[in-house]
Steps between C-alpha positions, in 0.01 A plus 500: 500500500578116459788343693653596838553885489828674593532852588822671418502948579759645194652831565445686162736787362416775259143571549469840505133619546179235585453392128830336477336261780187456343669394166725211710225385698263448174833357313519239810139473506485334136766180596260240593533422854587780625329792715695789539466856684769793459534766688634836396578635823692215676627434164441120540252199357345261679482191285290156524611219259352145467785236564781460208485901418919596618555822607723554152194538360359738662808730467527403148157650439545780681830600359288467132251767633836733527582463856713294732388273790713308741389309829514698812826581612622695843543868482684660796348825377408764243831612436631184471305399204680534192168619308463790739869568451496506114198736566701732741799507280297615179333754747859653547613464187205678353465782770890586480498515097100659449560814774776657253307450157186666703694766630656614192154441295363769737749772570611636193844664695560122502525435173855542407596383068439156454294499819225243295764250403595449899146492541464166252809380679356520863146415366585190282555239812228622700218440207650177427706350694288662872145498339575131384242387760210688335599401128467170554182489698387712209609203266343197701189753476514555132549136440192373749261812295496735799590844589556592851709828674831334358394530152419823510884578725700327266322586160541931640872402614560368168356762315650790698821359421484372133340805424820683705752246252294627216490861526895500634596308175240590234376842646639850646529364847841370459673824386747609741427814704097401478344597837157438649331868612251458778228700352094477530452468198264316256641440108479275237813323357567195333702359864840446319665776739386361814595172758301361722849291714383673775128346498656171434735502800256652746233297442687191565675656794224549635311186468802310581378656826172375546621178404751480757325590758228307439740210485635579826144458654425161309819352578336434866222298429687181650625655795200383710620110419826597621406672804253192604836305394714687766231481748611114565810320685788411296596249706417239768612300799410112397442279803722133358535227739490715798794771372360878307643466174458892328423480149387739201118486470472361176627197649223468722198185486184371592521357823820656579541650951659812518567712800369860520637719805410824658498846227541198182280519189286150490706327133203380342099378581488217791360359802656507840655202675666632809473845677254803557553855375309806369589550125436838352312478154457893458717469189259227315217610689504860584372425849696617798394231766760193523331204451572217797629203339532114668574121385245436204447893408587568142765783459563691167818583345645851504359574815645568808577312817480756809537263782620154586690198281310345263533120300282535155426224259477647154196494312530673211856617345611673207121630250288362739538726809271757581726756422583352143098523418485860611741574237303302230159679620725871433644424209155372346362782625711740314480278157090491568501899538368706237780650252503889517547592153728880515318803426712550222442183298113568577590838300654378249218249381364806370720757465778266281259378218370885467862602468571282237194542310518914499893413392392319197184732401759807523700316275236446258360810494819716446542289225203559363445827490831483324756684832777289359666155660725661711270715658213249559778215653662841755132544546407119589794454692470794731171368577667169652762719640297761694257186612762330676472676860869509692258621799276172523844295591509778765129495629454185696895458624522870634160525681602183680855631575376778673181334616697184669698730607281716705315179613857331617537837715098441661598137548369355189617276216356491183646163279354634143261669285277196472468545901321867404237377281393286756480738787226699264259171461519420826181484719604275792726487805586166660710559814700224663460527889801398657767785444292695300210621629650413833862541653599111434610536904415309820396805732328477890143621410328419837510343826206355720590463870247286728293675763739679752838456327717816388531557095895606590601186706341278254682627209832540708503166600393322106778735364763423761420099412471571117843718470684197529304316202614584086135440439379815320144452660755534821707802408152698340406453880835591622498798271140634615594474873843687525301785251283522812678395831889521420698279600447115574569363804758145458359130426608179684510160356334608175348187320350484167216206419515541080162612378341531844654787682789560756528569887786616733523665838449857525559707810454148660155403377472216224381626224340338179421647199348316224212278354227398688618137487806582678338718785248169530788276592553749789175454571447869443169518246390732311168635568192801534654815348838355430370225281256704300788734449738249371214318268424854350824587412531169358248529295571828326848340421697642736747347800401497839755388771349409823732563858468373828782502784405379889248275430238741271428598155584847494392678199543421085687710274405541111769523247420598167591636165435893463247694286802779347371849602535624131240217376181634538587872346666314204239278415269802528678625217519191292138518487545858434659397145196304413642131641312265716692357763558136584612340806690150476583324773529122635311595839174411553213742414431596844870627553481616120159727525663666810828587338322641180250717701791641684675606148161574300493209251168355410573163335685257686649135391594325830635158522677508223829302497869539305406297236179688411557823454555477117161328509365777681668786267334309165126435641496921553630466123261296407204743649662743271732671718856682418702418787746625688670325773762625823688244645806440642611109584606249279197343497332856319731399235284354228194665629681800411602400179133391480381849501464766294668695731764344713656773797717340708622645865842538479516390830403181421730212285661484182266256347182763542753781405547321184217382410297845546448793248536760777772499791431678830804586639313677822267238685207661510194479282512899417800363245225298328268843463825702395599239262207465353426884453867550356463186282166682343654820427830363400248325235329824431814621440624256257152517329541892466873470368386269236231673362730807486805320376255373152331851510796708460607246164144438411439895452773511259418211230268705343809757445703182402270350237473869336863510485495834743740281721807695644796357617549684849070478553529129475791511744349724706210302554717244599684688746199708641289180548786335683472786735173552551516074608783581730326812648167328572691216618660711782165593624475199691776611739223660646262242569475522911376183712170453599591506893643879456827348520759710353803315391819700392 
């Protein structure tokens, strides 16, 4: 591509199944200078143009391919968006006007005189004016050569009902007092006393449906951007000529002091001037452990300050921050991710052309052998008509009603039916550390006294010091002595040194509690058991806190982030359904290799930081692995949009929520085996209702193409198929959790 290249990301409207975003791509493709990818399922295209290509253009083209395109533009939510609405209101439209043509098709005590003229009356706005959607997709098809499940909706529609004009006008169907008899019954006839309204309406119903729902799902591709948008401050305290000056973010420059103070998100990506404090990153980074900041450290925005006042010099504002390129990696991530074609359009690459072709051969052939015009055009017609399955609008929507359902009850959220396709390819399990595998919480894990000292008094005294600090290395210490001694006695003259430790008087002994540097300048050293104690928990990445009082180091106590007790059961039964667990964490391999053999994982990436976790999702791609990845911080995000697989911990931020396949509303990783369990047979499901749904219609073109149709079979069909979709649908209320949970 000569020239500078400029990306611009067009939201595209009215693609309706993965070869609708094939054809734009390749019609973008062909204008010179530009590289273009569309995705189906976020319903967007990524577009690179060489310098002097407008964005006019680009719409322009696209809107000659039969769709519309428009530049990004916010979406509050799904129900919001005026595409989703139209959908919705054709939904009702059809449903209210289609139930009465069906029942009175079906129950003959129905089907008072003139019963079939209210019929056309109901039916006429639903197969025009509600099935709109799938006559025009069937047009853009027709016109670009190519037949896909639309074709073969709107060509049955329309012949179920201009048939239905036909015989009401030109046949016996429109004399008054005609009734429909529900009767088994297999006859020939030329079709001139029989209506098919009731096809027509249902099927659209129906499929109206599917779309919608599937809509609804789509419709929340973006909210990951918005969540990482929400994540940030809106506003910020400018430091001019010595005064604050508070000011909308946007505002905001290079170069620019701004004050943060204690429980304030940090505005944007800086250094520190002025001031100490701990800032907690768990939202960016997942970790729990505030990181001590000082003059020169760089801060990042959308985290937290915990302690003192800080002065920050922006860095980066506005695209450049940290938090901005998060957002790009997830939203490449989910334009670089595979499309997931729907079963159905997979279906009816085969079964559409076939319909046609034994349509047109029955029409030949009754001619032929000399059966008359009428009867070989009722006989190719009812062919289309009986082919056009009501059931297959109802055989992905319903299994995932009932299946999302039953998983929203266990604590898991399934986003759509590309998410199930995925769960069955899958091979590997990459598990975030922090908050997944573990609790994501600072907990008192051990405590080392020096020779002679009491393990009781030690803790008392470091807790009694610490309850007076915000620190949460401080309160998980607070927390694990009053669990095991009660009450705390009071602290005098408390003092905190930021990012060293604290001291105080206790029961009137001095008391320090802290880094080794700060028991030094006491002249209180660490050494023998103590300091081999505090180096080892250092080095398998947890916090040790040293504490001396009257003149000797008394004992260390570790703080560190806990293993959750359901961990090593549920990753037993992760490899139970054939996947190989991974861990991923930014410790070092020492810490790491301890942690997994405590949960039984095998393969271990340590050391691994934020920024690299996509890069560590794609090289297991590259070794030809289908990935799945649990996470639950903000920095997950595009590593789970990475994946094949994204499950997100609900207890973890909106950005990972968003950005995953799967939601865990529990926080434990027996969510990820139930989820993945219900998300295979919810597939199974789905697989088995389509299969039916054609089998039921599929059975009767031969009965069809000898012009042995009847009326009430063909609508029978219809109606038991829909059944038999909604009955093995229902089966997954059934589906129990893997941990013998029983949720009512």
């Amino acid at each position: 591509m000569s020239g500078e290249a400029v990306t611009y990301d067009l939201e595209i409207d009215g693609m309706t199944c993965a070869s609708c975003a094939s054809r734009i791509e390749k019609r973008l493709n062909r204008m010179e200078g530009v590289a273009a990818t569309v995705n189906y399922a976020t319903e967007k295209a990524h577009v690179q143009v060489a310098s002097g290509i407008a964005v006019d253009d680009l719409i322009s083209e696209v809107v000659r391919t039969g769709y519309s395109a428009a530049l990004p533009r916010e979406t509050a939510s799904a129900e919001l968006d005026p595409a989703y609405r139209r959908l919705r209101l054709r939904l009702i439209v059809a449903a209210v006007l289609a139930i009465p043509v069906i029942a009175l098709a079906m129950a003959e005590p129905l089907q008072f005189p003139g019963w079939q003229w209210a019929s056309l009356i109901l039916a006429t706005p639903v197969v025009t004016w509600a099935a709109w959607p799938f006559h025009r997709a069937a047009f853009l098809n027709a016109r670009h050569r190519a037949v896909t499940m639309d074709t073969l909706i709107s060509v049955g529609v329309g012949a179920a009902y201009l048939w239905s004009l036909y015989a009401l006008f030109f046949g016996t169907a429109g004399m008054w007092g005609m009734t429909h008899p529900f009767r088994f019954t297999i006859e020939r006839g030329d079709g001139l006393g029989s209506i098919y309204l009731e096809v027509a309406a249902g099927v659209t119903m129906f499929l109206l449906l599917g779309r919608f729902l599937e809509q609804r799902s789509k419709r929340r591709a973006g909210a990951a951007l918005r969540a990482l948008g929400e994540l940030g401050a809106k506003d910020v305290s400018v430091l001019r000529d010595g005064r604050e000056e508070r000011m909308p973010l946007e505002r905001l420059r290079v170069g620019d002091a701004f004050v943060v103070r204690p429980g304030e998100k940090i505005a944007t990506d800086g250094i520190v001037r002025e001031g100490s404090s701990a800032v907690d990153a768990s939202m960016l980074t997942g970790e729990s452990i505030p990181v001590e900041v000082r003059a020169g450290d760089s801060v990042t925005g959308a985290t937290v300050n915990v302690g003192g006042r800080l002065l920050v010099s922006a860095t980066r504002v506005g695209a450049d921050t940290q938090l901005a390129r998060m957002a790009r990696l997830v939203e490449e991530a989910q334009s670089g991710k595979a499309e997931a074609q729907r079963l159905a359009d997979r279906l009816s690459a085969v079964f559409v052309p076939i319909v046609f072709a034994i349509s047109a051969v029955t029409l030949v052939v009754w001619l032929l052998i000399g059966g008359g015009a009428a009867a070989a055009f009722t006989a190719a017609v009812a062919v289309l008509i009986i082919a056009c399955p009501c059931a297959l609008g109802l055989a992905t929507p319903m299994a995932l009603l009932v299946g999302t359902g039953r998983g929203a009850q266990l604590g898991v959220l399934i986003k759509g039916p590309e998410v199930l396709e995925s769960t069955r390819r899958v091979d590997t399990i990459v598990l975030d550390k922090t908050g997944t595998v573990t609790t994501g919480r600072m907990a008192l894990v051990d405590i080392i006294v020096a020779d002679g000292e009491d393990v009781t008094e030690v803790l008392r005294h470091a807790a009694a010091v610490e309850e007076a600090s915000e620190h949460p290395i401080a309160q998980a210490i607070v927390r694990g002595a009053t669990e095991r001694i009660g009450d705390l006695p009071p602290v005098q003259d408390f003092r905190s040194i930021a990012g060293r430790g604290v001291t105080g008087v206790v029961e009137s002994h001095a008391v320090i509690a802290g880094r080794p540097s700060l028991l030094e300048d006491w002249a209180l050293p660490l050494d023998g058991v103590l300091a081999a104690a505090f180096d080892s928990a250092e080095a398998d990445a947890r916090t040790a806190v040293a504490v001396a009082w009257d003149g000797r180091v008394r004992g260390v106590l570790v703080v560190a982030d806990q293993v959750k007790a359901t961990s090593a059961d549920a990753i037993a039964a992760l490899r139970g359904l054939g996947l190989r667990p991974v861990l991923l964490t930014g410790d070092n391999e020492r810490a790491a290799r301890s942690m997994a053999d405590a949960v039984g994982i095998d393969e271990v990436r340590a050391g691994v930081l934020p920024e690299g976790k996509v890069d560590a999702i794609t090289a297991l791609q590259a070794r030809g692995a289908v990935v799945a990845m649990v996470g639950d911080g903000v920095n997950d995000a595009a590593a789970l949009a990475q994946s094949d697989l994204g499950i997100a911990m609900g207890t973890g931020t909106d950005a990972a929520i968003e950005a995953s396949d799967l939601t865990l509303v529990r926080g434990d990783l027996w969510g990820a085996v139930d989820s993945i369990r219900l998300a295979r047979r919810t597939l199974g499901t789905i697989r088995g209702n389509l299969f039916w749904a054609l089998a039921y219609n599929v059975a009767a073109i031969p009965l069809a193409a000898l012009g042995l149709l009847n009326p009430m079979l063909a609508g029978a069909a219809m109606a038991f198929s829909s059944v038999f979709v909604v009955l093995n649908s229902l089966r997954l209320r059934r589906f129990r959790s893997a941990a013998g949970e029983t949720v009512r």
